[in-house]
PDB file of N, CA, C and O in Angstrom:
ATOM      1  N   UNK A   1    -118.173  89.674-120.781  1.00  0.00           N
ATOM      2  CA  UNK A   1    -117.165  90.206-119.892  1.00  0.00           C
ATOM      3  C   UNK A   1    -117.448  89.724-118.458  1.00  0.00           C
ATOM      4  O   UNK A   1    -118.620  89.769-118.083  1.00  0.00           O
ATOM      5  N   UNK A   2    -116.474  89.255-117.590  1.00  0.00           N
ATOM      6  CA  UNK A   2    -116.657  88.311-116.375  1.00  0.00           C
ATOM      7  C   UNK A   2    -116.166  89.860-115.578  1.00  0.00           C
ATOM      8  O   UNK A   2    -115.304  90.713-115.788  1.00  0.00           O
ATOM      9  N   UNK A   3    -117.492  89.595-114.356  1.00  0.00           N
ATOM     10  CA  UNK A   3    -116.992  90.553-113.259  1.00  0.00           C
ATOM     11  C   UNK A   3    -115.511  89.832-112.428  1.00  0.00           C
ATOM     12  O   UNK A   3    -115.197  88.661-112.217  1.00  0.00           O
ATOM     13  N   UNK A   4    -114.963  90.895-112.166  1.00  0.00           N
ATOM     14  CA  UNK A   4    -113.763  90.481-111.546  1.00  0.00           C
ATOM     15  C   UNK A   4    -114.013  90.656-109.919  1.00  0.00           C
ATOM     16  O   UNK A   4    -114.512  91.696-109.488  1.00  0.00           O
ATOM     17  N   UNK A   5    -113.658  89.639-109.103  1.00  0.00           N
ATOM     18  CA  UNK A   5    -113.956  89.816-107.534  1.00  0.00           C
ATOM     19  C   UNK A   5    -112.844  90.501-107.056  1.00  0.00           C
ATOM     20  O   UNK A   5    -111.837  90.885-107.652  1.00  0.00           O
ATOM     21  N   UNK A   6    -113.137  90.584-106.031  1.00  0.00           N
ATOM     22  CA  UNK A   6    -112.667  91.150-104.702  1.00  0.00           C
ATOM     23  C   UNK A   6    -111.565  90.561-104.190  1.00  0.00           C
ATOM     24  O   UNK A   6    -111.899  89.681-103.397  1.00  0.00           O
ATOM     25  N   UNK A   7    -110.171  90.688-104.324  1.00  0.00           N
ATOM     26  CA  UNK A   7    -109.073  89.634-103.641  1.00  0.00           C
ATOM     27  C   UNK A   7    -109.129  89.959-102.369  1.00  0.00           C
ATOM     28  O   UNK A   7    -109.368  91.100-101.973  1.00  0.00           O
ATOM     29  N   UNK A   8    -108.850  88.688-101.426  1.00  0.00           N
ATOM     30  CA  UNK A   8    -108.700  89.328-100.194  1.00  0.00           C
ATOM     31  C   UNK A   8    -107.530  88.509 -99.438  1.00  0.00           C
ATOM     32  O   UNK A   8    -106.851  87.570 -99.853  1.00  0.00           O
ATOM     33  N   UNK A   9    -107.517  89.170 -98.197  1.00  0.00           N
ATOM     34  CA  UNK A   9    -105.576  88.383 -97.156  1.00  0.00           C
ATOM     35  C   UNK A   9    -104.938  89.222 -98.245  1.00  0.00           C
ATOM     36  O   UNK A   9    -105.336  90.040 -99.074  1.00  0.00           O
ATOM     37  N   UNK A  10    -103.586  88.585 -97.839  1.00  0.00           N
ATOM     38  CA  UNK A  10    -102.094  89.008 -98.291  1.00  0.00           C
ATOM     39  C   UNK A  10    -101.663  89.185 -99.485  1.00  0.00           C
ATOM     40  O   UNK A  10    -101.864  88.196-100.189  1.00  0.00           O
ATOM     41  N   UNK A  11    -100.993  90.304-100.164  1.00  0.00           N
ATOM     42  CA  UNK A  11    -100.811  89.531-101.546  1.00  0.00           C
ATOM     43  C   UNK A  11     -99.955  88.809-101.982  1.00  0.00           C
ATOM     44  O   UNK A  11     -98.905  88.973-101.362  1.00  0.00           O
ATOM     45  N   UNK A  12     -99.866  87.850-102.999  1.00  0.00           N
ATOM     46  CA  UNK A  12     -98.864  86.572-103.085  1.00  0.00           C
ATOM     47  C   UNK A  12     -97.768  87.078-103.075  1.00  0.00           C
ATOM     48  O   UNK A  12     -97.537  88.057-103.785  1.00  0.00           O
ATOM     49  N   UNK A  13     -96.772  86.499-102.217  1.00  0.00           N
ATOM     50  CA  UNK A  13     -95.313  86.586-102.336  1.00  0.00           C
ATOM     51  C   UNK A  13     -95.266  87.077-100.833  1.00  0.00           C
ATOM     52  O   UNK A  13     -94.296  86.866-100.105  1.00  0.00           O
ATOM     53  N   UNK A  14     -96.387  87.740-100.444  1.00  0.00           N
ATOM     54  CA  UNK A  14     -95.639  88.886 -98.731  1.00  0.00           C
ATOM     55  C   UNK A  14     -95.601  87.865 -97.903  1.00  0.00           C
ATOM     56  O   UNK A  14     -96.033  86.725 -98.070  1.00  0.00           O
ATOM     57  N   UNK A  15     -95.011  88.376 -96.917  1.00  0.00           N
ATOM     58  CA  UNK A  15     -94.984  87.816 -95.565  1.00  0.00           C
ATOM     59  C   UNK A  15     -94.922  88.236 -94.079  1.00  0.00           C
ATOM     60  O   UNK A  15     -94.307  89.300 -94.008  1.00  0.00           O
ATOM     61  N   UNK A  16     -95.313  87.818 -92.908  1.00  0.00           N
ATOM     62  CA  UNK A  16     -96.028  88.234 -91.582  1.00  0.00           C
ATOM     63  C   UNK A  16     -94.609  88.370 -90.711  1.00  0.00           C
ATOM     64  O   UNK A  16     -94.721  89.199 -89.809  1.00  0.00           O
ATOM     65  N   UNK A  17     -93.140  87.654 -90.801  1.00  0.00           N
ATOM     66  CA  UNK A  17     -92.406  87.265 -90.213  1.00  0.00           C
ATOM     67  C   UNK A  17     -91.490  88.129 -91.078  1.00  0.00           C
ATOM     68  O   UNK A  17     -91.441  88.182 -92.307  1.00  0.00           O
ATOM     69  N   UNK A  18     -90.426  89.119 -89.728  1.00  0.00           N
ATOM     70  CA  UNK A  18     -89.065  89.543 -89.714  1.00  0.00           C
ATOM     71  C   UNK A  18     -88.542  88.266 -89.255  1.00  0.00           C
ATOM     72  O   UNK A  18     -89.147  87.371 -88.665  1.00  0.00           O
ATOM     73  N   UNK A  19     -86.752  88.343 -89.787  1.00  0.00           N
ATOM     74  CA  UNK A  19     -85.760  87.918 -88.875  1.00  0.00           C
ATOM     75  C   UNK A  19     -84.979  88.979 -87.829  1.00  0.00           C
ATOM     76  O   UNK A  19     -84.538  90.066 -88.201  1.00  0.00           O
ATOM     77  N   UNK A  20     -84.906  88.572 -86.734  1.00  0.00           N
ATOM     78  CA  UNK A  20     -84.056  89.246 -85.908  1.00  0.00           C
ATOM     79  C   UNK A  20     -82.953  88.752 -85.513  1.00  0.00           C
ATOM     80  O   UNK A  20     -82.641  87.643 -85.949  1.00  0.00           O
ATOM     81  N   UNK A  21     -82.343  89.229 -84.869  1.00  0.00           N
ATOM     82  CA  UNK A  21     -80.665  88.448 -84.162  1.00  0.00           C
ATOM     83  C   UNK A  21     -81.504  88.238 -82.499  1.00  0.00           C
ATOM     84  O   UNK A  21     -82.349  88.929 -81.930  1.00  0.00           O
ATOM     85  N   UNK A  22     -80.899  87.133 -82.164  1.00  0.00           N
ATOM     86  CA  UNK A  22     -81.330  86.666 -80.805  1.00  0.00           C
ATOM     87  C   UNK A  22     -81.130  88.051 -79.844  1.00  0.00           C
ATOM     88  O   UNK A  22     -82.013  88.533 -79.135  1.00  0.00           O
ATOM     89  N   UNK A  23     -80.021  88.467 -79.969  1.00  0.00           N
ATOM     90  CA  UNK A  23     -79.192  89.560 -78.980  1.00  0.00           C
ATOM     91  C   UNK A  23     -80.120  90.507 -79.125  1.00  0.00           C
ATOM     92  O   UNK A  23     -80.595  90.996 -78.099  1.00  0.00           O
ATOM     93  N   UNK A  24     -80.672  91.064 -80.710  1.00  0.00           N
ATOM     94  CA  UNK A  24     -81.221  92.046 -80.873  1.00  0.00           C
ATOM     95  C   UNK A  24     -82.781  91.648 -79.878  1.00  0.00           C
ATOM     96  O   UNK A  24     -83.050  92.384 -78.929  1.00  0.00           O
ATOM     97  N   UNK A  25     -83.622  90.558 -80.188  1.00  0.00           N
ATOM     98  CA  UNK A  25     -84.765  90.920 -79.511  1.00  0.00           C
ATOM     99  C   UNK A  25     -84.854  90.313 -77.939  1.00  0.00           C
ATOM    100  O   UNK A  25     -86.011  89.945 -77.733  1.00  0.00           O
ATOM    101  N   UNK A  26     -83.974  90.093 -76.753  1.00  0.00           N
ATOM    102  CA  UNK A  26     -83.336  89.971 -75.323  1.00  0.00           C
ATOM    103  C   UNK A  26     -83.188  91.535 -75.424  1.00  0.00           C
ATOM    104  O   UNK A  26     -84.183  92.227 -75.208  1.00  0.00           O
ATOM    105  N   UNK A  27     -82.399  91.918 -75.635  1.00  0.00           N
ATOM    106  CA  UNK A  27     -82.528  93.649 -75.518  1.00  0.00           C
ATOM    107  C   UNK A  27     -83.596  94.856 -75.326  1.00  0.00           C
ATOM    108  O   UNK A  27     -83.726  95.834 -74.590  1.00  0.00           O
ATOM    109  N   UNK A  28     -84.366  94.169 -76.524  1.00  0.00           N
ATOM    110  CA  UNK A  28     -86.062  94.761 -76.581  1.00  0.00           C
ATOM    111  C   UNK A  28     -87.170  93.987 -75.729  1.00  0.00           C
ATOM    112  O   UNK A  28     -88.258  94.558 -75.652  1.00  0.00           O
ATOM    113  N   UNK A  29     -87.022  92.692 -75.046  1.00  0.00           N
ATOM    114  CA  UNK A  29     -87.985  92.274 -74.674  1.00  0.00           C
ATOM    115  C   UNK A  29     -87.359  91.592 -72.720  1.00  0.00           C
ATOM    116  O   UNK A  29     -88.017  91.225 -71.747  1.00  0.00           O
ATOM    117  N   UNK A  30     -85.450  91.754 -73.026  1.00  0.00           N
ATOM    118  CA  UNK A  30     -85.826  91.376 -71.796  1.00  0.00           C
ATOM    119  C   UNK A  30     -85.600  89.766 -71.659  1.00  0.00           C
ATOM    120  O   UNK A  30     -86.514  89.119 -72.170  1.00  0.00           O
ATOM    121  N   UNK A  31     -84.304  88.812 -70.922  1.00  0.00           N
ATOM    122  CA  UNK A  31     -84.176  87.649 -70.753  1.00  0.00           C
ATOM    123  C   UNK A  31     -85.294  86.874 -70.524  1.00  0.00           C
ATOM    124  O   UNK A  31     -85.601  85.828 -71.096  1.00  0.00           O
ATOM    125  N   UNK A  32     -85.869  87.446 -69.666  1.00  0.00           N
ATOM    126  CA  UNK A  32     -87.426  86.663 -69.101  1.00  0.00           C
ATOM    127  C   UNK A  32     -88.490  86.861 -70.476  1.00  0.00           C
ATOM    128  O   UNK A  32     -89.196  85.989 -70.984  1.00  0.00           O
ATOM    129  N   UNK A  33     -88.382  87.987 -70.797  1.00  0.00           N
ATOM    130  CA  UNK A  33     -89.538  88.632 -72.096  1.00  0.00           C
ATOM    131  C   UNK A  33     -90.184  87.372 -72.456  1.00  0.00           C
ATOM    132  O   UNK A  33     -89.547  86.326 -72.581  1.00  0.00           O
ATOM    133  N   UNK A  34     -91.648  87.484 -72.649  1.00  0.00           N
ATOM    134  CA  UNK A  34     -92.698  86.388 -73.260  1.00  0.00           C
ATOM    135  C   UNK A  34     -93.023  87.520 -75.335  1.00  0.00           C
ATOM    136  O   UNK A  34     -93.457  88.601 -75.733  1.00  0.00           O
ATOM    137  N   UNK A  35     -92.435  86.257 -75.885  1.00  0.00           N
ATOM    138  CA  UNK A  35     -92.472  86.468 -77.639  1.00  0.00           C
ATOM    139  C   UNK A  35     -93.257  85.493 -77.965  1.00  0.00           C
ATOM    140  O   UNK A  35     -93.179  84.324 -77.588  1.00  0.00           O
ATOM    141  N   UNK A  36     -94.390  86.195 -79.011  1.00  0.00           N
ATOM    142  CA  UNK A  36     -95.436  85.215 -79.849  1.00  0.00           C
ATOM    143  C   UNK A  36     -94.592  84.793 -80.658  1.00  0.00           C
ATOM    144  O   UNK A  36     -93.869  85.523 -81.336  1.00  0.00           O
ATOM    145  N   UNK A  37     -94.590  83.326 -80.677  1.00  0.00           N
ATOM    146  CA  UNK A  37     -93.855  83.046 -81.969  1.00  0.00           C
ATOM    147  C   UNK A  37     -94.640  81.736 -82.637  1.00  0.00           C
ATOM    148  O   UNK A  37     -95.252  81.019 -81.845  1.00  0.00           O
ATOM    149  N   UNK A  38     -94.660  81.336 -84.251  1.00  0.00           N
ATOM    150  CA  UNK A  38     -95.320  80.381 -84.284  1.00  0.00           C
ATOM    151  C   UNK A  38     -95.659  78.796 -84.160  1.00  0.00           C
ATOM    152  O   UNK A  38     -94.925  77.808 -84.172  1.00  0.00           O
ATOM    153  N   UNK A  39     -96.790  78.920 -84.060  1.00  0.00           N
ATOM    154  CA  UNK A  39     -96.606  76.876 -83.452  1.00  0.00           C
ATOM    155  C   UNK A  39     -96.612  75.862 -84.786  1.00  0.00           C
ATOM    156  O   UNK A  39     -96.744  74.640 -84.712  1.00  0.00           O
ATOM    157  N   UNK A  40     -96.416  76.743 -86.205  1.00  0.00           N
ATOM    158  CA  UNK A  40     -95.641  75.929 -87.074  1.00  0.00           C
ATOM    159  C   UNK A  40     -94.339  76.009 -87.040  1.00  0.00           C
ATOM    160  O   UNK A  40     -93.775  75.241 -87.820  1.00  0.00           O
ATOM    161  N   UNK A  41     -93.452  76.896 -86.191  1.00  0.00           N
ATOM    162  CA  UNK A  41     -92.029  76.944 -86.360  1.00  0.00           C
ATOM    163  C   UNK A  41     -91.530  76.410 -85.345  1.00  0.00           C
ATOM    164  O   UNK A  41     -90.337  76.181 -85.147  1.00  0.00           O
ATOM    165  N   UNK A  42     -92.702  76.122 -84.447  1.00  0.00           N
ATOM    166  CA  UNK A  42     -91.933  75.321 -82.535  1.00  0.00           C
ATOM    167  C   UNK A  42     -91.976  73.505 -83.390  1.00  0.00           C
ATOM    168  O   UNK A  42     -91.150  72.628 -83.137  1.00  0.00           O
ATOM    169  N   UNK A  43     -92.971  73.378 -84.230  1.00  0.00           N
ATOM    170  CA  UNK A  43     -93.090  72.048 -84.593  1.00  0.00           C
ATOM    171  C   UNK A  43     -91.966  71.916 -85.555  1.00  0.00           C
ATOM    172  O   UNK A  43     -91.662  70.724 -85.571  1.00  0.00           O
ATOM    173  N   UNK A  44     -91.263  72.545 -86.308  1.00  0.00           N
ATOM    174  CA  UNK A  44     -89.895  72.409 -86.885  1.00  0.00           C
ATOM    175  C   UNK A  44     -89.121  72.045 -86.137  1.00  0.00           C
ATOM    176  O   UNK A  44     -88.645  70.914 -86.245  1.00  0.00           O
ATOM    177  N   UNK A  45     -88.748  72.913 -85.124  1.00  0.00           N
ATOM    178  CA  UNK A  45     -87.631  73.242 -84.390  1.00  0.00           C
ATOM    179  C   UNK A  45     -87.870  71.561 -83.379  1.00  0.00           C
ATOM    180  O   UNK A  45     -86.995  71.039 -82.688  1.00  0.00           O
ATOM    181  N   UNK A  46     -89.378  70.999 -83.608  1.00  0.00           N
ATOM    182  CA  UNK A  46     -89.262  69.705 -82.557  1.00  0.00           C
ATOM    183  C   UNK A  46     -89.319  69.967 -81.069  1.00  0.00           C
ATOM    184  O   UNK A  46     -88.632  69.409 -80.213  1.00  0.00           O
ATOM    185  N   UNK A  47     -90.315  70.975 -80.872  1.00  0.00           N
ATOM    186  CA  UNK A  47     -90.593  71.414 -79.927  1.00  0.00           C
ATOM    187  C   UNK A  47     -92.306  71.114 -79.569  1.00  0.00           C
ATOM    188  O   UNK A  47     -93.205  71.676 -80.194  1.00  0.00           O
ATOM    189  N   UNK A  48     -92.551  70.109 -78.430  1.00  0.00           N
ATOM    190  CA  UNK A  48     -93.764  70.024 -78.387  1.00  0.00           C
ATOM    191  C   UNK A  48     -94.718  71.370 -77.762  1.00  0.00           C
ATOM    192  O   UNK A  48     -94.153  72.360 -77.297  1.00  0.00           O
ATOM    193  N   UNK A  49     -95.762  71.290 -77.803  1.00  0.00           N
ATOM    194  CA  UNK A  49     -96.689  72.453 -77.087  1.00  0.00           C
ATOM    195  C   UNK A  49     -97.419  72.199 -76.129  1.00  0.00           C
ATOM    196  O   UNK A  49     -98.374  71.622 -76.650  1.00  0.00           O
ATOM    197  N   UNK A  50     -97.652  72.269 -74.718  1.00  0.00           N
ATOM    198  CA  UNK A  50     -98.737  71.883 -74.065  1.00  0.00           C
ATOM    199  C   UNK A  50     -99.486  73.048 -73.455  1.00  0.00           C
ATOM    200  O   UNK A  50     -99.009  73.521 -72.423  1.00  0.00           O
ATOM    201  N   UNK A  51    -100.737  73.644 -74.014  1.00  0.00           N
ATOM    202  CA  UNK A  51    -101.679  74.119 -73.872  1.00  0.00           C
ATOM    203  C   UNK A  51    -101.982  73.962 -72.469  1.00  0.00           C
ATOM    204  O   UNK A  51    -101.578  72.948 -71.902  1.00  0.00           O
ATOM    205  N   UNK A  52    -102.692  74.903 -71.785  1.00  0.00           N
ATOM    206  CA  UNK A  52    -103.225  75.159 -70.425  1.00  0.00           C
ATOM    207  C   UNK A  52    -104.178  76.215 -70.486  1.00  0.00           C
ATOM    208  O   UNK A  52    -104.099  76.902 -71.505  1.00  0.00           O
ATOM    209  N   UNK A  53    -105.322  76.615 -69.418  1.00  0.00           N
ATOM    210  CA  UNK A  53    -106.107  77.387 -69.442  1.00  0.00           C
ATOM    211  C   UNK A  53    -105.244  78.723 -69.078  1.00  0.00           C
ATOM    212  O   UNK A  53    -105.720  79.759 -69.542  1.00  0.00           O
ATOM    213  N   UNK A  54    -104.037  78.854 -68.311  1.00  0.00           N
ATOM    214  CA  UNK A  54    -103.336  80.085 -67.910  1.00  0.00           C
ATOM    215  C   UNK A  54    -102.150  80.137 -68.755  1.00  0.00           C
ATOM    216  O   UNK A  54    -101.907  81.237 -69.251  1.00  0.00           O
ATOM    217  N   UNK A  55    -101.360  79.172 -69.020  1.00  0.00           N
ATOM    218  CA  UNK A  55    -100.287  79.356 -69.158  1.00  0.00           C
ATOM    219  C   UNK A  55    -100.005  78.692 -70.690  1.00  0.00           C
ATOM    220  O   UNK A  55    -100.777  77.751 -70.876  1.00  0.00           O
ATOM    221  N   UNK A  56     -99.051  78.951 -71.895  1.00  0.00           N
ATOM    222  CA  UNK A  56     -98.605  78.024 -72.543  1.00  0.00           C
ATOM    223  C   UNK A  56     -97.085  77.582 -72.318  1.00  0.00           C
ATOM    224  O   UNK A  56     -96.155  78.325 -72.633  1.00  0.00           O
ATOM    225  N   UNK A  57     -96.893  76.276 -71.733  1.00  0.00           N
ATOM    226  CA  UNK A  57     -95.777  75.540 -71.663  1.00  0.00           C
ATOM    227  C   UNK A  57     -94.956  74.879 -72.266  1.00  0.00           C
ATOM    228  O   UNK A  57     -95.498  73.861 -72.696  1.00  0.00           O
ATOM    229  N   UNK A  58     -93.848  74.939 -72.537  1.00  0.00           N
ATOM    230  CA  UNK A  58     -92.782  74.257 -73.528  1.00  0.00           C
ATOM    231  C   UNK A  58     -92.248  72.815 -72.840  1.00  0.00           C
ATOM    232  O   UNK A  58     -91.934  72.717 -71.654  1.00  0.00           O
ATOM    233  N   UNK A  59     -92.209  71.808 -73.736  1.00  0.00           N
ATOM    234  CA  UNK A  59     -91.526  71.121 -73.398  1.00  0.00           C
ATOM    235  C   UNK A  59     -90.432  70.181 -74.610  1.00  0.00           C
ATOM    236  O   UNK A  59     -90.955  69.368 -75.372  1.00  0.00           O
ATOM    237  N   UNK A  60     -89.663  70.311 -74.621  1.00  0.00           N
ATOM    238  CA  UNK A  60     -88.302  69.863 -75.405  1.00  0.00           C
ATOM    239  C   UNK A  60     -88.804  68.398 -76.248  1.00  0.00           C
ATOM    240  O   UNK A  60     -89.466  67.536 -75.669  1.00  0.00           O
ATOM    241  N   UNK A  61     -88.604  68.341 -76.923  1.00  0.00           N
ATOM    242  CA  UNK A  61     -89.147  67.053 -77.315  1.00  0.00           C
ATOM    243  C   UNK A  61     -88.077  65.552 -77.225  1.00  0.00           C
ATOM    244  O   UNK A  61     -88.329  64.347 -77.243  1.00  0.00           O
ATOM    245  N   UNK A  62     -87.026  66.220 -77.139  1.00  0.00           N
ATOM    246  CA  UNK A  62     -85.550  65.883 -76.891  1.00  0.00           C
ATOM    247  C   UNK A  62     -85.555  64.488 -75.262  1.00  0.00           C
ATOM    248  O   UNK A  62     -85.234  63.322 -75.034  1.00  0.00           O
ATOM    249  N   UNK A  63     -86.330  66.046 -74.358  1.00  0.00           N
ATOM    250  CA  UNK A  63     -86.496  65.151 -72.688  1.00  0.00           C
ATOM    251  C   UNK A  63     -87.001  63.898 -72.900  1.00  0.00           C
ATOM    252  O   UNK A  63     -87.919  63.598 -73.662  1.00  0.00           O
ATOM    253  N   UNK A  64     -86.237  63.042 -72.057  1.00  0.00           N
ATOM    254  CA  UNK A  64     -86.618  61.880 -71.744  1.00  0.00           C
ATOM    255  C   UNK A  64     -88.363  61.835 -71.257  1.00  0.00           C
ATOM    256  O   UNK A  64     -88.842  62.815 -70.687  1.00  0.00           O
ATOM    257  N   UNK A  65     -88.898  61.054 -71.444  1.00  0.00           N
ATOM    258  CA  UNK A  65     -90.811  60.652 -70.757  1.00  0.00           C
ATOM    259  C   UNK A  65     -90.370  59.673 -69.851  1.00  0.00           C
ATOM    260  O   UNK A  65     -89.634  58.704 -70.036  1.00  0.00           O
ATOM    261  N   UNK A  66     -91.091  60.195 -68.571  1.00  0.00           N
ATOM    262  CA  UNK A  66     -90.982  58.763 -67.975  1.00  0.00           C
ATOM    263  C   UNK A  66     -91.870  58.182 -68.225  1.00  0.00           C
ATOM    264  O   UNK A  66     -92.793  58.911 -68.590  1.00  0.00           O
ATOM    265  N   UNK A  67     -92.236  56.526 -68.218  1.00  0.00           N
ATOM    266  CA  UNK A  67     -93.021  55.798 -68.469  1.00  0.00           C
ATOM    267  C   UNK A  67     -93.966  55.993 -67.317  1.00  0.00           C
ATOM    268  O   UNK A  67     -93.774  56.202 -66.119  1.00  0.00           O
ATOM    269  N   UNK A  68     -95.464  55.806 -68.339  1.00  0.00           N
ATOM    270  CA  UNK A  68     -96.484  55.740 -66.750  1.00  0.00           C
ATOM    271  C   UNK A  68     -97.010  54.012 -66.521  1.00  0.00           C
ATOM    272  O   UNK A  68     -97.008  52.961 -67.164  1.00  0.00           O
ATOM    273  N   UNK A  69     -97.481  54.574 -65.040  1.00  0.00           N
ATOM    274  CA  UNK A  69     -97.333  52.738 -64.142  1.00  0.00           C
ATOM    275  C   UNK A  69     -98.114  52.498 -65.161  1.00  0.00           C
ATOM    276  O   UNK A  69     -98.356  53.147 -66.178  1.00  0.00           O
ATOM    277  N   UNK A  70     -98.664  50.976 -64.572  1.00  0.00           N
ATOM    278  CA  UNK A  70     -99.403  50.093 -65.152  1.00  0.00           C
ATOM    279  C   UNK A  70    -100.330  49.809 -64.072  1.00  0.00           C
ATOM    280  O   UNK A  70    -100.094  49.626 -62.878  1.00  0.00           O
ATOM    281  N   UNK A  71    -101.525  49.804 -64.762  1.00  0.00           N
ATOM    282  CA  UNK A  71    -103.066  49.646 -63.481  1.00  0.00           C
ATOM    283  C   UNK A  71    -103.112  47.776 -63.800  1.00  0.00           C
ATOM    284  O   UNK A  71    -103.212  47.231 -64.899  1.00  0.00           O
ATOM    285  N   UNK A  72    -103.036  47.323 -62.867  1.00  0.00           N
ATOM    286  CA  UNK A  72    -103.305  45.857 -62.923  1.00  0.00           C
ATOM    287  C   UNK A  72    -104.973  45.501 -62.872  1.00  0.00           C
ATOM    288  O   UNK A  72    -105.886  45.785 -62.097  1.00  0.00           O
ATOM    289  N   UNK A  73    -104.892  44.975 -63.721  1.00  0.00           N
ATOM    290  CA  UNK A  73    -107.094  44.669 -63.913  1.00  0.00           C
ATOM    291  C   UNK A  73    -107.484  43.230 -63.836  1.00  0.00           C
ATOM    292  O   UNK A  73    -106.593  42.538 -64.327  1.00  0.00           O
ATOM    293  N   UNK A  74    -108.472  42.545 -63.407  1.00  0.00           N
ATOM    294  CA  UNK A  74    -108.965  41.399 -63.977  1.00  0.00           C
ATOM    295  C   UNK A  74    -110.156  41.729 -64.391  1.00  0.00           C
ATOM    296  O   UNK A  74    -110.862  42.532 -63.782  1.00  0.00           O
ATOM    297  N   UNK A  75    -110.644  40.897 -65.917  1.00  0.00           N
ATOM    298  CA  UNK A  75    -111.672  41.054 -66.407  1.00  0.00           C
ATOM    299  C   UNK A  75    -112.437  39.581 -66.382  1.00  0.00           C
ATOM    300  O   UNK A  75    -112.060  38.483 -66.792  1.00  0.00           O
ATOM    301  N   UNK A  76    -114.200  40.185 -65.452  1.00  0.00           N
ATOM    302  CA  UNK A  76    -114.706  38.703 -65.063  1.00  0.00           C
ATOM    303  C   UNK A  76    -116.023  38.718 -66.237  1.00  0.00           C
ATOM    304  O   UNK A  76    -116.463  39.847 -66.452  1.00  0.00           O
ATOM    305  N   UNK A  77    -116.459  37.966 -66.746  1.00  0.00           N
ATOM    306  CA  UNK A  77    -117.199  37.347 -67.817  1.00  0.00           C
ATOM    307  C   UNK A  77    -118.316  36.462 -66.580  1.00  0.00           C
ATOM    308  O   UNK A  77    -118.100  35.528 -65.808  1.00  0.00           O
ATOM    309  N   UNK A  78    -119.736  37.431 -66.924  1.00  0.00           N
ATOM    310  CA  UNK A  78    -120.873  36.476 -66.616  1.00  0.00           C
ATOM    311  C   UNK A  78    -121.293  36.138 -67.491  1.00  0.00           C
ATOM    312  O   UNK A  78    -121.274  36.852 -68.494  1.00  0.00           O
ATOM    313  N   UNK A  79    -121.819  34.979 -67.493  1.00  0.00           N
ATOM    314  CA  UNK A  79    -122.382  33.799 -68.333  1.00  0.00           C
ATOM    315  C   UNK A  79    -124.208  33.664 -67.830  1.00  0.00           C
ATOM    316  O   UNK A  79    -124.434  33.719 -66.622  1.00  0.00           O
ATOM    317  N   UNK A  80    -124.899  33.567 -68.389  1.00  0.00           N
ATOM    318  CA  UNK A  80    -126.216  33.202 -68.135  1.00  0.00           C
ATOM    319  C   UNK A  80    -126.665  31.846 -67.773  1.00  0.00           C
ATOM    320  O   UNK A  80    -127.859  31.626 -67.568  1.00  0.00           O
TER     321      UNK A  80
END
């Protein structure tokens, strides 16, 4: 007879995520309101993430990049 372990986390099938109506959570949190939401569903939606020590910032993935300059170099080769 095999001891049976300990299951542990969630059990199969549940899940961590309601849906809400946009209107419904602006109401509860407020136009400005800051919502955890996840950074597997910002990467669906094609939304990049940029991390900061204070702040986390959105940026559209959509926006144009501007190109960055170009550093002009010469590379000199000594010879013995």
């Amino acid at each position: 007879m095999q001891k049976q372990t300990k299951q542990r986390g969630r059990p199969k099938g549940s899940n961590s995520f309601a849906k809400l109506k946009l209107a419904d959570l602006i109401s509860i949190v407020g136009a400005d309101g800051i919502v955890p939401v996840s950074k597997v569903w910002l990467r669906e939606k094609n939304v990049d993430i940029v991390e900061s020590s204070a702040k986390i910032q959105l940026a559209a993935a959509e926006e144009p990049v501007a190109p960055e300059e170009k550093i002009e170099f010469a590379i000199t080769s000594f010879e013995d």
